[in-house]
C-alpha positions in Angstrom: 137.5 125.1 106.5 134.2 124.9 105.1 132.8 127.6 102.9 130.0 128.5 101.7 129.3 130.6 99.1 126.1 133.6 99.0 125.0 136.1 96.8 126.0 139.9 97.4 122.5 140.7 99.0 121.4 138.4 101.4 118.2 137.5 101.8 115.8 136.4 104.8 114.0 133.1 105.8 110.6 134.7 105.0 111.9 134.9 101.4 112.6 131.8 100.6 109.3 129.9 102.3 107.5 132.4 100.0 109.7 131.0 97.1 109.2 127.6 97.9 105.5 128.5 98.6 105.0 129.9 95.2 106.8 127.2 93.6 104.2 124.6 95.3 101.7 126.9 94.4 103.0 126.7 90.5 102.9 122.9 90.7 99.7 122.6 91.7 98.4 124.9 89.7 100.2 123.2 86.3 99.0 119.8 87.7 95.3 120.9 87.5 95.8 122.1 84.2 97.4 119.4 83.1 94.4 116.5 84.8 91.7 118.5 83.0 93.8 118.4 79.7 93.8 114.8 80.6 90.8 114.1 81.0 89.0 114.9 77.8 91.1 111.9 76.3 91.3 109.7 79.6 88.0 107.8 78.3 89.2 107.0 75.4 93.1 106.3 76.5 91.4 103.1 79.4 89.0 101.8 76.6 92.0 101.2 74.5 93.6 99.7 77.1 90.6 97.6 78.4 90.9 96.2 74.8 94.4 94.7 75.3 93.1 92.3 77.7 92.1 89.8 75.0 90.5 87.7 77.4 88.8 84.5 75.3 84.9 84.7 75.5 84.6 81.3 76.5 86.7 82.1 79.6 86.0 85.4 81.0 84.9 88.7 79.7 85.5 92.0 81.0 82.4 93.3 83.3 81.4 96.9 84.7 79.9 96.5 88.1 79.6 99.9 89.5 79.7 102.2 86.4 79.6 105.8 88.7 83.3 104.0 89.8 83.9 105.2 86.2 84.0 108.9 86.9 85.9 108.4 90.0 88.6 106.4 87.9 88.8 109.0 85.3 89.8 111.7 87.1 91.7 109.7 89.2 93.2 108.6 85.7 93.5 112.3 84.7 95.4 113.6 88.2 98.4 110.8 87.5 98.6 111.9 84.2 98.4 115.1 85.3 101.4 114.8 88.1 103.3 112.8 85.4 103.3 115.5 82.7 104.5 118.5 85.1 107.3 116.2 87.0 109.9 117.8 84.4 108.3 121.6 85.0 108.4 121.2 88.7 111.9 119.4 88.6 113.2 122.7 86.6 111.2 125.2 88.8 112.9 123.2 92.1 116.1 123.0 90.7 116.3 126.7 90.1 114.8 127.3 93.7 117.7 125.2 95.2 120.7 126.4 93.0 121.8 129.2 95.1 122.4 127.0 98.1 124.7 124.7 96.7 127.8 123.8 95.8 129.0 122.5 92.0 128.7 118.6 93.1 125.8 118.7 95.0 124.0 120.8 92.1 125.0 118.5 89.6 123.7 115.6 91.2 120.6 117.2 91.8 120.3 118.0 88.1 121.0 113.9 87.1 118.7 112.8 90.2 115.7 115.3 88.6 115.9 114.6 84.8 116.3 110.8 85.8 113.2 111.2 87.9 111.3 113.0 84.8 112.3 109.8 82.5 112.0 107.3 84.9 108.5 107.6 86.4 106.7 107.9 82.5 108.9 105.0 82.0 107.8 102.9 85.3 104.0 104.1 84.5 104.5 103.0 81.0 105.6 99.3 82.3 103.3 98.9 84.5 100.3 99.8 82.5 101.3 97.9 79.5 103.1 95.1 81.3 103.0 94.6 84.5 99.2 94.5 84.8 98.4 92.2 81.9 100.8 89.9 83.1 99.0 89.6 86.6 95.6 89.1 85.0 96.4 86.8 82.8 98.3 84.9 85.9 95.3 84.9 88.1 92.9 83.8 84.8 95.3 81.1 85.0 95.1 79.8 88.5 91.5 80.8 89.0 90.1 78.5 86.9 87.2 76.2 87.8 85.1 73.3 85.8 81.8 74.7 84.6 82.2 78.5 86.2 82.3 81.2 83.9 85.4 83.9 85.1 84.3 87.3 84.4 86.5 90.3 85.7 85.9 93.9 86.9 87.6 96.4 85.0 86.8 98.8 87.3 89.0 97.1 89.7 91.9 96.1 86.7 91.7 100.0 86.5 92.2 100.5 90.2 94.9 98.1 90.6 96.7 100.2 88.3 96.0 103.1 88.8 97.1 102.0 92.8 100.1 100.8 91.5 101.2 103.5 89.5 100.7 106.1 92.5 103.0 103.9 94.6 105.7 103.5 92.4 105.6 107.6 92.2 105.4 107.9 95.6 108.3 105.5 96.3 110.5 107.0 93.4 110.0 110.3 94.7 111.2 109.0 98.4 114.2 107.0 97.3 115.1 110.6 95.7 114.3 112.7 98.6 116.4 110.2 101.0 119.2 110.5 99.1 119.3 114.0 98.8 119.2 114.4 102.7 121.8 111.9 103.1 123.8 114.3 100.7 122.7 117.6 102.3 123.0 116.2 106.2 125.8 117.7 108.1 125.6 114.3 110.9 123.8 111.4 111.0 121.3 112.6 113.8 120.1 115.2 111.3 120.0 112.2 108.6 117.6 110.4 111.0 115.6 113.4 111.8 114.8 114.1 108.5 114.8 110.2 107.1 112.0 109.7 109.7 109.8 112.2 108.4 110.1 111.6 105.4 109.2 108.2 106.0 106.2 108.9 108.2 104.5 111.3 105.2 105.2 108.3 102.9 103.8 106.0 104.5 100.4 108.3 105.3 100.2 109.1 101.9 100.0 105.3 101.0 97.9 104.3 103.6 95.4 107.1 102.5 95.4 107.0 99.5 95.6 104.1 97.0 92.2 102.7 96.0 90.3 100.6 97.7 91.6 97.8 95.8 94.2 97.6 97.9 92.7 97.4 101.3 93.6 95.3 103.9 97.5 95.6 102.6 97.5 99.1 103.6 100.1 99.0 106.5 101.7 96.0 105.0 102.5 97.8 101.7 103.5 101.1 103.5 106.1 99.3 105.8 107.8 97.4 102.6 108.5 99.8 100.8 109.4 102.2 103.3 112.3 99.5 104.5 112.3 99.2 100.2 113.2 102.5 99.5 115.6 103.2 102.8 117.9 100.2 101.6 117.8 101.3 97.9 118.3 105.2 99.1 121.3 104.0 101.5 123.5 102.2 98.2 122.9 104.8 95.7 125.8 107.5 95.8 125.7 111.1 96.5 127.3 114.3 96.2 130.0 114.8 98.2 130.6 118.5 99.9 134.5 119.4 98.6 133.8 122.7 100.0 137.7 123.7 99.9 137.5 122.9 96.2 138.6 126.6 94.8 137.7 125.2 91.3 134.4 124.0 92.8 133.5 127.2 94.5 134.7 129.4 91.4 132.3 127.1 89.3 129.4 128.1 91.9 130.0 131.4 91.3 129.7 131.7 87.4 126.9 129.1 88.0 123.3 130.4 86.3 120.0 128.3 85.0 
């Protein structure tokens, strides 16, 4: 028989929504702090990287096209920074929010699947800035090049590609997580698909609004991949399984505290 274990003093639905609203609340407000902390150094953070790109003068140079792009980039810049540094505050704030409802397995796997979320994305961000990106320049200086014609490039675009990029691979870390823990917390697979499909549909809106302009045209394209992406990848990583008539498990929920 399942069981489910709750504190002395129960409390209602209208509790909890105004929990979870005032952890939102918390995250956005530590995210705004964070992007205007950001963005005094943001200038100088994208002209140091601008320098890596030691393109040779001969073949292209780095050009500015539209420089008011530049205050668009920078807080742009400054928000991803800004989400970045409060991921392991919000992971903290959520799993305290969450603890109460669940049982030993399920909270430990929440615990790996947050502080792997708050290493992994600075990682991600780290490659793709630093690797990723210079890689594809220096591949398309490669294959672009034509007798006589001078290749100059737009760093306001380099900026926005990844600055684009970087914004997906949160958003698609972030779904891969949040798939895995409905799978985990579904009591059938109708409620699975239910959830999975929303999920999916906010997803796929937030990339489709979103990204920079860079990307247009691959919109719809690049939501759909990595929707399917993230659904496969979400389906073979494991979860926690409910042992509900676990005593040990259930006596370990009880002397449970953050």
């Amino acid at each position: 028989m399942s069981e489910q274990v709750f504190s002395s003093e129960s409390k209602s639905i209208l509790y909890h929504l105004q929990e979870l609203y005032s952890l939102v609340k918390t995250s956005i407000v530590l995210i705004g702090i964070f992007s205007l902390l950001w963005s005094i150094f943001t200038p100088q953070i994208l002209t140091y990287w601008i320098g890596m790109f030691n393109l040779d003068s001969e073949a292209g140079n780095l050009s500015i096209y539209a420089p008011f792009n530049w205050l668009e980039i920078k807080w742009s810049s400054s928000i991803i920074l800004g989400i970045l540094t409060a991921v392991p505050i919000f992971s903290y704030l959520l799993l305290r929010f969450t603890s109460p409802g669940l049982y030993q397995s399920e909270y430990n796997w929440l615990k790996f699947a947050l502080m792997a979320n708050s290493v992994l994305l600075p990682l991600t961000t780290i490659m793709i800035w630093f690797w990723a990106i210079p890689e594809i320049i220096s591949l398309l200086g490669s294959v672009s090049e034509l007798e006589n014609v001078r290749t100059s490039y737009d760093a306001a675009e380099i900026i926005n590609l990844a600055l684009g990029s970087t914004w997906i691979a949160i958003l698609s870390i972030v779904l891969i997580t949040s798939l895995t823990m409905a799978r985990s917390i579904s009591t059938s697979e109708d409620q699975y698909y239910w959830t999975r499909t929303r999920l999916v549909l906010i997803f796929s809106g937030l990339i489709i609004l979103t990204i920079p302009d860079t990307f247009d045209g691959l919109r719809i394209a690049i939501s759909i991949l990595l929707a399917y992406i993230c659904i496969k990848i979400s389906r073979l990583l494991p979860v926690a399984k409910n042992e509900s008539n676990n005593i040990q498990d259930v006596t370990a929920f009880k002397g449970r505290t953050l």
